[in-house]
N, C-alpha and C positions, 0 to 999 in steps of 0.2 A: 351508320348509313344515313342517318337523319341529318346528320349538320352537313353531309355532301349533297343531300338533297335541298337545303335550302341554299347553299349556296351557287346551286345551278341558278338554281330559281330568281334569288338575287342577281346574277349575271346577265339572264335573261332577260330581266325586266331593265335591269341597267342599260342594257346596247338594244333597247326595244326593241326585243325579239320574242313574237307570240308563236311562232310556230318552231318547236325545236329540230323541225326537220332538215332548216336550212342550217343549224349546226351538221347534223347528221349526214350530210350532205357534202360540209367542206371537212368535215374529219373523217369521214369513213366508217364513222359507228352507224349503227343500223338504226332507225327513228323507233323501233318499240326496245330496243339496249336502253334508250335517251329515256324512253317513259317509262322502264321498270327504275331506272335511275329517281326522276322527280319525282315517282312514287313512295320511294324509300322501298320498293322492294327487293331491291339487289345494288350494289355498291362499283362503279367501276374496277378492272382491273388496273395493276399499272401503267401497261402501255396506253391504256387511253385515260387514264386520269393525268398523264403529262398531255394528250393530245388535246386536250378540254383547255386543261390550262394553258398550252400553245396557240388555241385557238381564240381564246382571252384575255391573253395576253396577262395573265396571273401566272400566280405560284401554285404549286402542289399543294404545298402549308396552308395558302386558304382554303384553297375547296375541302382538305380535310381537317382546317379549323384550328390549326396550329398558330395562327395569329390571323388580324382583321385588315390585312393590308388588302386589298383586291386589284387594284391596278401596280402592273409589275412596273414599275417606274424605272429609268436609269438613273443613277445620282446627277447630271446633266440639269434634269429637271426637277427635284425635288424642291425645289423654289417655288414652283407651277402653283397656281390655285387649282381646285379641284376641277372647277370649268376649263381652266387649259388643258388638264391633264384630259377632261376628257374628248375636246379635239381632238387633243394628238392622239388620245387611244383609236379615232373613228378613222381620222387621217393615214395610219397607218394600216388601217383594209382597205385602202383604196390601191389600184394599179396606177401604173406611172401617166398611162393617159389620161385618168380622174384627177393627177395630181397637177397636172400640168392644168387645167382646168381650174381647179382650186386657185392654183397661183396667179391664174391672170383675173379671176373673180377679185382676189385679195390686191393685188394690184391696181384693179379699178378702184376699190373701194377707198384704196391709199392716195387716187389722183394722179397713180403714176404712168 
């Protein structure tokens, strides 16, 4: 239960999220499930240790510490530095009108 709870904690702190409620919130787990979790005092089930991981775009194998890879990459980008990889991790919570947003911010930026 302790290596799933730190690596909530790391995930958290990764996608600067202080309040695990707004996980709890887009996965459907309950916000006191999320804190007996960071706790360490009870361990997700399956179905929501894939919804964690869905929601983190990680693997199941991290959170329960099967290896240290944390951002679930497509081979596409395994080229990426860690800072791209983690655009694109933020870029892909975004809905399509953030994104189209994005593009024209990136856009200016290029002079285009």
């Amino acid at each position: 239960m302790r290596i799933f709870a730190e690596r909530l904690q790391q995930l958290l702190s990764y996608n600067e999220i202080e309040n695990a409620n707004i996980v709890a919130e887009a996965t459907g787990i309950s916000p006191s499930t999320i804190a007996h979790w960071l706790s360490g005092k009870s361990a997700p089930n399956f179905e929501n240790l894939i919804a964690i991981a869905e929601y983190f775009n990680t693997t199941v194998d991290f959170l329960i510490g099967r290896n240290d890879d944390f951002l679930h990459v497509p081979n596409s980008m395994i080229t990426l530095g860690e800072e791209e990889q983690k655009i694109f991790y933020k870029l892909s919570k975004l809905n399509l009108d953030q994104l189209k947003r994005v593009e024209g911010y990136v856009d200016f930026l290029l002079g285009k």
